[in-house]
C-alpha positions in Angstrom: 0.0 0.0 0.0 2.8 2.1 1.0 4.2 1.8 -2.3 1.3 2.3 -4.2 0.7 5.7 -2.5 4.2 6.7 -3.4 3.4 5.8 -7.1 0.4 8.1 -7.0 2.3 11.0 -5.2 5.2 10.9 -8.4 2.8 11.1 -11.0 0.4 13.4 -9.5 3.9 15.9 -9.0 5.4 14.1 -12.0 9.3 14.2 -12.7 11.4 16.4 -14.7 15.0 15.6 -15.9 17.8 17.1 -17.0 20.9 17.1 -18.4 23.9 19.4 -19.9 26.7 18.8 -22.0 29.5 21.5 -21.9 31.5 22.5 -25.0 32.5 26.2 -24.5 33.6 28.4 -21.9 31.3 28.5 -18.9 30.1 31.5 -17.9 28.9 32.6 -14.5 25.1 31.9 -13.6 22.6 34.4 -14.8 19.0 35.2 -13.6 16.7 32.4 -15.4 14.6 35.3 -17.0 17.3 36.7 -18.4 17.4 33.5 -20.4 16.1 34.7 -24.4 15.0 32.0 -26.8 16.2 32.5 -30.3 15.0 30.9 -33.3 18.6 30.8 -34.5 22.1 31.1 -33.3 23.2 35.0 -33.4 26.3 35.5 -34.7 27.8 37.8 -31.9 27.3 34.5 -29.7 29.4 32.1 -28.2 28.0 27.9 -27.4 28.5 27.1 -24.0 26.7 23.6 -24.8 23.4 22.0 -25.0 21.5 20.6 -22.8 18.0 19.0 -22.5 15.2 18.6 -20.4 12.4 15.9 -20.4 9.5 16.5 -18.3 6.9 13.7 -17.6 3.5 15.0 -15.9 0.0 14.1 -15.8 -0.8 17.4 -18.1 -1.7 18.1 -21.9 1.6 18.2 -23.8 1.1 22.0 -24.6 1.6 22.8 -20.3 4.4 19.8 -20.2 6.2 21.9 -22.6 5.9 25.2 -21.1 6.8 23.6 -17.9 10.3 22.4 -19.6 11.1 25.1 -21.6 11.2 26.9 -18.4 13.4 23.9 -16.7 15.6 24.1 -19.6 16.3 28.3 -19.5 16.9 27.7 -15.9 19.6 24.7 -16.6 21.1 27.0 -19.2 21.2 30.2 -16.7 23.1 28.2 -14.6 25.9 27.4 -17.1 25.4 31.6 -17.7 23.9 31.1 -20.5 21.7 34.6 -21.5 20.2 32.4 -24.5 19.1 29.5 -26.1 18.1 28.3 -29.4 15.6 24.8 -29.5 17.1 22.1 -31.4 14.6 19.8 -30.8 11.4 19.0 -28.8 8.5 16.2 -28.8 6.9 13.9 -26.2 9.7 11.3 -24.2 10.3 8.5 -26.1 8.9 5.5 -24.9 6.5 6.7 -22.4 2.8 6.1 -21.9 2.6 9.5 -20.0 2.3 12.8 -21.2 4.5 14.8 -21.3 7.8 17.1 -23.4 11.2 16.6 -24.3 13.2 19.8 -25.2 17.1 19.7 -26.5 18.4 23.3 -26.8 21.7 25.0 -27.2 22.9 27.2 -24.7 24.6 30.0 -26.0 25.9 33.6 -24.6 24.9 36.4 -26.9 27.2 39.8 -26.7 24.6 42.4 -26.3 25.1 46.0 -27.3 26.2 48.3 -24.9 24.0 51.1 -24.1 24.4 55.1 -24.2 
């Protein structure tokens, strides 16, 4: 029983994973809503890597990935990332719950000074 009530507790909360791979310079942390999507890499940026969230909940897909794409900007505001451009994104694979999967690139973009 015990067990059973655990089981409902995780998917009523549901889970969200994540993970980063570095392959620049890392940068130090920035405030998660400083985080800007971009639909493309900007050429006065700089990759600090990708990384990739997956975020299983009991929740139409359209929240799940809301929900993730704000996990992800906060994984890449840790690695000081002040963007991120989506690479890819769908439901997990292999999973009968719903949920979103979102890889992205974390990337630093040098922004203009102002006057």
């Amino acid at each position: 029983m015990k067990n059973l009530v655990l089981a409902v507790l995780i998917l009523m909360t549901g889970c969200v994973s994540f993970s980063h791979h570095v392959t620049g310079t890392l940068r130090p942390p920035v405030p998660q809503d400083e985080v800007k999507v971009y639909d493309t890499v900007p050429a006065n940026s700089k990759t600090i890597g990708t990384v990739s969230v997956t975020s299983f909940k009991s929740m139409p897909w359209e929240d799940a990935y809301v929900e993730a794409l704000e996990e992800l900007k906060m994984e890449a505001a840790k690695l000081g990332a002040n963007g991120l451009v989506i690479i890819d994104y769908g439901n997990p694979k292999d999973s009968e719950l719903d949920g979103a999967t979102i890889d992205g690139k974390a990337i630093f973009v040098k922004l203009p000074k102002s006057n």
